[in-house]
C-alpha atoms as an extended CHARMM CRD file, in Angstrom:
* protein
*
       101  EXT
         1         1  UNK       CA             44.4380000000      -64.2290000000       22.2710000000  PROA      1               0.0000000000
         2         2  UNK       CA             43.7600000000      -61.2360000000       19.8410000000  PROA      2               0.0000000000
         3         3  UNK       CA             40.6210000000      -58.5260000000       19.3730000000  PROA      3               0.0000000000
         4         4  UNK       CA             39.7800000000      -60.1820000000       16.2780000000  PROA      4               0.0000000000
         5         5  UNK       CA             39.8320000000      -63.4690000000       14.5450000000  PROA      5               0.0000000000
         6         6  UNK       CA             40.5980000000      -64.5290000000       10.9560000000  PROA      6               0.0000000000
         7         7  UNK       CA             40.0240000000      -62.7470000000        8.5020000000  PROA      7               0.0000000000
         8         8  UNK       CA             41.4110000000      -59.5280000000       10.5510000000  PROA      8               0.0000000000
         9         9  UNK       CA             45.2410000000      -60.2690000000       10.1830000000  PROA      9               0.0000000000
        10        10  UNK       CA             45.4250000000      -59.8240000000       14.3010000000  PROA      10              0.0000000000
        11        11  UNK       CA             46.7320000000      -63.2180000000       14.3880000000  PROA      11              0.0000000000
        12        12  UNK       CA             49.0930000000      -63.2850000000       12.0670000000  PROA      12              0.0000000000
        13        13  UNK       CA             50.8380000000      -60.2240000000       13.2640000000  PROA      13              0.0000000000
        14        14  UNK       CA             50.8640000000      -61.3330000000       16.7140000000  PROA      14              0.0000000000
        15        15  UNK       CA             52.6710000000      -64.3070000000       16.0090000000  PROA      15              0.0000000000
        16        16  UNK       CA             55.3610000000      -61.8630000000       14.0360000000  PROA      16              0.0000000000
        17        17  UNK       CA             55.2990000000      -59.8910000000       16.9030000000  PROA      17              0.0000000000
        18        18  UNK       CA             55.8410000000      -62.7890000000       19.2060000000  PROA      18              0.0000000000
        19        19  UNK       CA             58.6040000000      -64.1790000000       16.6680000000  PROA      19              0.0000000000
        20        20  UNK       CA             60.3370000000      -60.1990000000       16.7080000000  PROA      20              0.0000000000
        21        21  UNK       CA             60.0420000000      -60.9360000000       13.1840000000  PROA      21              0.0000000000
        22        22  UNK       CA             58.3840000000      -58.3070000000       10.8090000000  PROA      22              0.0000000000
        23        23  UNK       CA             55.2730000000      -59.8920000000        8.8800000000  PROA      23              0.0000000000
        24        24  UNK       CA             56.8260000000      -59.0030000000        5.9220000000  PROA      24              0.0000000000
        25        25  UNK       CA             59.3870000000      -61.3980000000        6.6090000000  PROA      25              0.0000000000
        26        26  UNK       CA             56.7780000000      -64.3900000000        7.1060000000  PROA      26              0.0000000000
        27        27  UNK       CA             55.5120000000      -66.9960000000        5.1970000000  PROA      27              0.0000000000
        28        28  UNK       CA             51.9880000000      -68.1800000000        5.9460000000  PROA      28              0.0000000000
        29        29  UNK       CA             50.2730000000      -71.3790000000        4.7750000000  PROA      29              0.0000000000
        30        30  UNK       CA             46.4410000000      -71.4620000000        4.9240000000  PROA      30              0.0000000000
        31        31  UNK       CA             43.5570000000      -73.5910000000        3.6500000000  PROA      31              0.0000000000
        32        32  UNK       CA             40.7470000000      -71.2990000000        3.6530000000  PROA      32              0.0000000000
        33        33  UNK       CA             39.4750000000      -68.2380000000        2.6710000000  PROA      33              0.0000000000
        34        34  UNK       CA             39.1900000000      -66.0060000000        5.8160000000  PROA      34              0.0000000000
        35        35  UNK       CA             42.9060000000      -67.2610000000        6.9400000000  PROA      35              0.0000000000
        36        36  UNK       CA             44.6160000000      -66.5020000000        3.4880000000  PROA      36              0.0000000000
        37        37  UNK       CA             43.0850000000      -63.2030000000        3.5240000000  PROA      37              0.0000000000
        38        38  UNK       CA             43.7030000000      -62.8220000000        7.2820000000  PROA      38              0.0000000000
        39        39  UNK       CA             47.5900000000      -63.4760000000        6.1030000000  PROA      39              0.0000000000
        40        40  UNK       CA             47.6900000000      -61.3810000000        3.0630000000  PROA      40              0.0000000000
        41        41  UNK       CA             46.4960000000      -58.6180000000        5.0630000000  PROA      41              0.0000000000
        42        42  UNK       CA             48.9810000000      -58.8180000000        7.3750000000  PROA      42              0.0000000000
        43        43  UNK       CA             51.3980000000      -58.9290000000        4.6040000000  PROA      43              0.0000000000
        44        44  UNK       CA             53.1970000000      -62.2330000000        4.8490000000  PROA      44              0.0000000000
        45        45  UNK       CA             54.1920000000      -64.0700000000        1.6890000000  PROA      45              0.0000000000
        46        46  UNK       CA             50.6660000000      -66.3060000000        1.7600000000  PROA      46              0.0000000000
        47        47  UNK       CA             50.8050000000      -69.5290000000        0.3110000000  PROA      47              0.0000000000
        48        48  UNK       CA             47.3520000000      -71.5750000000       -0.1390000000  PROA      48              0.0000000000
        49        49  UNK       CA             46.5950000000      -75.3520000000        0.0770000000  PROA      49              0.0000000000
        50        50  UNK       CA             42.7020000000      -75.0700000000       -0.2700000000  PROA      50              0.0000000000
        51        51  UNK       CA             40.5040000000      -77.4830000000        1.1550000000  PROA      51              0.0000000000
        52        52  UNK       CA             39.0460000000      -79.4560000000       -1.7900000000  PROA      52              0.0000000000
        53        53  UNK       CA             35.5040000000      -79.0980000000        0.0310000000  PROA      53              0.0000000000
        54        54  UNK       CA             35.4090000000      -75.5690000000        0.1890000000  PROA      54              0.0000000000
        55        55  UNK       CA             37.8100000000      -73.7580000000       -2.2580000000  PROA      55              0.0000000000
        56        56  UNK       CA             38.7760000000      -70.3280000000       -1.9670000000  PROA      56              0.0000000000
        57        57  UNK       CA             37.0210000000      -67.7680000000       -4.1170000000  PROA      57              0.0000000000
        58        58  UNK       CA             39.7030000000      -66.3850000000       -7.0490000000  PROA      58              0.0000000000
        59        59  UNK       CA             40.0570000000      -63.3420000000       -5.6690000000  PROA      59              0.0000000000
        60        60  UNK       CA             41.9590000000      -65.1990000000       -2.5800000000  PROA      60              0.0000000000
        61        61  UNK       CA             43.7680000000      -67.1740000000       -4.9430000000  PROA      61              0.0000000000
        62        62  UNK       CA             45.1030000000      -64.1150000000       -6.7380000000  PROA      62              0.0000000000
        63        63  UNK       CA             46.0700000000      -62.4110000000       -3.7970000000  PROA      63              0.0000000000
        64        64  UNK       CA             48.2090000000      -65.4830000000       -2.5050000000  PROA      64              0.0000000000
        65        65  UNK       CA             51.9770000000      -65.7830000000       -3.2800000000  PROA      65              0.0000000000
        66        66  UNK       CA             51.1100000000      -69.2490000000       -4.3560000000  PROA      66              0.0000000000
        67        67  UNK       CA             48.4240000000      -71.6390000000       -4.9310000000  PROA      67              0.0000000000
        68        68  UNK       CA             49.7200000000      -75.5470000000       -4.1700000000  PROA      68              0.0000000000
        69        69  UNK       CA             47.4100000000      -78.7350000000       -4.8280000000  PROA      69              0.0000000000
        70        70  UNK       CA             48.6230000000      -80.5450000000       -2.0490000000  PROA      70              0.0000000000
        71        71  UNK       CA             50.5570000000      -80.3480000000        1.4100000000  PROA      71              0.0000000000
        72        72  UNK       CA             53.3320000000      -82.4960000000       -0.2950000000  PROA      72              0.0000000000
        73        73  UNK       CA             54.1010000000      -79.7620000000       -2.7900000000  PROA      73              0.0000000000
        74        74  UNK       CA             55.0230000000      -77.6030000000       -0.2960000000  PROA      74              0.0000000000
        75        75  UNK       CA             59.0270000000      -77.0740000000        0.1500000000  PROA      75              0.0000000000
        76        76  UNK       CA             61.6040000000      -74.5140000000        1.3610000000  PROA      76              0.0000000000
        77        77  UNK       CA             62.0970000000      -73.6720000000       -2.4240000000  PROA      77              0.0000000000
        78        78  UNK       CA             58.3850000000      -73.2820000000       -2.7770000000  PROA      78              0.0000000000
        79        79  UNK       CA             58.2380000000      -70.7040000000        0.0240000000  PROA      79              0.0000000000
        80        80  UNK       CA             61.6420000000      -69.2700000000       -1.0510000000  PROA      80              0.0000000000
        81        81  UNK       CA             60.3750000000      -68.7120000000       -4.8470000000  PROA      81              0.0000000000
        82        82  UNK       CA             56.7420000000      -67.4190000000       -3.5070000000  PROA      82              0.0000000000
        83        83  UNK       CA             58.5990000000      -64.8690000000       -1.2860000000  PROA      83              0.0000000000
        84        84  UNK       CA             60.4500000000      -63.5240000000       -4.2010000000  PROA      84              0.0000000000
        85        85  UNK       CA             64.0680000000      -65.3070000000       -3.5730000000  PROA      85              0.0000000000
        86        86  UNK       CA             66.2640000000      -64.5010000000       -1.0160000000  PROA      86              0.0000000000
        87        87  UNK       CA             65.2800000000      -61.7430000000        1.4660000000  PROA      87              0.0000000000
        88        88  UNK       CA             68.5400000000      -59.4120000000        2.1960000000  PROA      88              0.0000000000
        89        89  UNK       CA             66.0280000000      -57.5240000000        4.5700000000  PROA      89              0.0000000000
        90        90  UNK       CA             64.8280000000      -60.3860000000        6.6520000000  PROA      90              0.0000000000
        91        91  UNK       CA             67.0330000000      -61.9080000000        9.6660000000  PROA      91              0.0000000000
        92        92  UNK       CA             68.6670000000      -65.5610000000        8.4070000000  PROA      92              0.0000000000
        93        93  UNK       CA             69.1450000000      -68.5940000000       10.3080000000  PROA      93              0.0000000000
        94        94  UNK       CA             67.6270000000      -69.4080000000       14.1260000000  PROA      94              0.0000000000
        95        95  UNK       CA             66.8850000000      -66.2940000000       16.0800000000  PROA      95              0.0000000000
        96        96  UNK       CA             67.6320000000      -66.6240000000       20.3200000000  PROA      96              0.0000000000
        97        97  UNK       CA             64.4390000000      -66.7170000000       22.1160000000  PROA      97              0.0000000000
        98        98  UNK       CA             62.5080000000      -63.6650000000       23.5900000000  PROA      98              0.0000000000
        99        99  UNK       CA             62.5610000000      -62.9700000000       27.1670000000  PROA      99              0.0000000000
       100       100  UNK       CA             59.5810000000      -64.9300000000       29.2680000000  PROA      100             0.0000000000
       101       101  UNK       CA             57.1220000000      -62.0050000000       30.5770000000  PROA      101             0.0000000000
């Protein structure tokens, strides 16, 4: 649960702060609107698969990292070349799990 929904970016950077992960360091995939700007606000690396029925506005797709056509387009390189290549500032490989509160 957070304050506010999409399109604050509360979401988004409670599931980096739930990860220990910066936001900077995430990659989010979203079909609409509200949730790509939710994500871009947040300031992960947004990638958009819009909804065919109700297309983002342009100003969402220019904001996003990347714009893909379909769910099958999307790939590790995809995300890796929308985040700008490799991240020397963001933790690599499996991370152990947080503590249970």
């Amino acid at each position: 649960e957070v304050p506010r929904g999409k399109p604050s970016p509360d979401v988004y950077l409670e599931a980096a702060r739930r990860l220990d992960v910066e936001p900077a360091c995430c990659a989010a995939i979203e079909d609409s609107a509200n949730g790509a700007r939710s994500a871009v606000t947040a300031g992960m690396t947004t990638l958009v698969i819009p909804n065919r029925r109700y297309p983002p506005p342009a100003d969402v797709r220019d904001a996003a990292a990347a714009v893909l056509d379909q769910l099958a387009d999307l790939t590790v390189a995809v995300v890796e070349r929308a985040a700008g290549g490799e991240r020397g500032d963001c933790p690599a490989g499996p991370r152990p799990p947080l503590p249970r509160s």
